[in-house]
C-alpha angles and dihedrals in degrees: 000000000000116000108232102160142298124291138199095255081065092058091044094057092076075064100065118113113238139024098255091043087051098046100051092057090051095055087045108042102020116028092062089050087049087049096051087044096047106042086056087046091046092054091041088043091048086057110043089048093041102232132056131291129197133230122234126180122188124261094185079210083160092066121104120149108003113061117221129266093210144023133195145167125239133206116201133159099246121083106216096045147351109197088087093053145053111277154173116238137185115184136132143228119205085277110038152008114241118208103192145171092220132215100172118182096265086060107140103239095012101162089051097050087048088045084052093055101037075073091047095052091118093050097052096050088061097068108105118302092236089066113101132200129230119194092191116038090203090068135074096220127109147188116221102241092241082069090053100132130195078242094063093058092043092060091049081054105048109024116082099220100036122107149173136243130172138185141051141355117199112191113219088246093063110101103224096081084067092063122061096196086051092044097054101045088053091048091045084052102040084061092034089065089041091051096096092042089048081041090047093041093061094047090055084058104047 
């Protein structure tokens, strides 16, 4: 198929009864979608980094009774998984897209990477003041990134299950996830922007 935005029925998927149900729409309506996006991220992304990056779209396998309020694809640079490293994702819940550099709880060298940006505080709060943060990337909530706090990194740093998550949110009303041109270009920016915090983030680790 050819991606040519997001539509409402996406969104309503998140509305579907049922995990089997759910998950069938996803594979139908979204993942193709996932697949078309991030092959083009992963290229852009290959050569931005200079060297090559990997797609990964969710499978929710754990999953075995409550059906899952969002979806989303990664790009890492490790073939065989993405949850243990630093990563790009693009997924959406039934009212947004979310475009993210992602430190979920399983990241490799996780209190080093958090150490690393506790010092970069300054510089993260520079990003655009439209970026938001999320500190759980299984809720919806957010912190605007001008109320990013040094406490919000400690906790990253200290508690086991915390995480940290930066970029855009796009609302389902604005008018760029209609357009795939639109789309892209924000998503290639978006990263473009998180590149030096990804590139800073794999230096903490090694």
């Amino acid at each position: 198929m050819d991606f040519n935005g997001f539509t409402k029925e996406d969104f309503d998927t998140f509305l579907i009864d049922g995990l089997e149900n759910r998950m069938e729409a996803i594979q139908t309506r979204i993942q193709p979608k996932f697949r078309e996006i991030g092959n083009y991220l992963t290229d852009y992304l290959s050569v931005q980094l200079g060297n090559e990056v990997f797609l990964h779209i969710a499978k929710h396998a754990r999953r075995k009774v409550n059906p899952p309020n969002d979806t989303w694809l990664a790009i890492a640079d490790n073939k065989r998984g993405y949850k243990k490293h630093p990563h790009f994702q693009v997924g959406l819940f039934d009212d947004h897209v979310f475009i993210w550099l992602a430190l979920i709880y399983e990241l490799d060298y996780k209190k080093e990477i958090a150490k690393s940006f506790i010092k970069s505080l300054d510089k993260i709060k520079q990003l655009p003041e439209h970026y938001v943060v999320s500190l759980d990337h299984m809720k919806k909530d957010s912190i605007a990134i001008t109320d990013l706090e040094m406490k919000h990194l400690e906790r990253f740093r200290d508690v086991k299950k915390a995480e940290f998550l930066v970029g855009q949110h796009l609302p389902i009303r604005d008018t760029r996830l209609q357009d795939k041109d639109a789309f892209l270009d924000t998503a290639k920016q978006t990263f473009q922007t998180l590149i030096p915090f990804y590139q800073q983030a794999l230096e903490a680790k090694s």
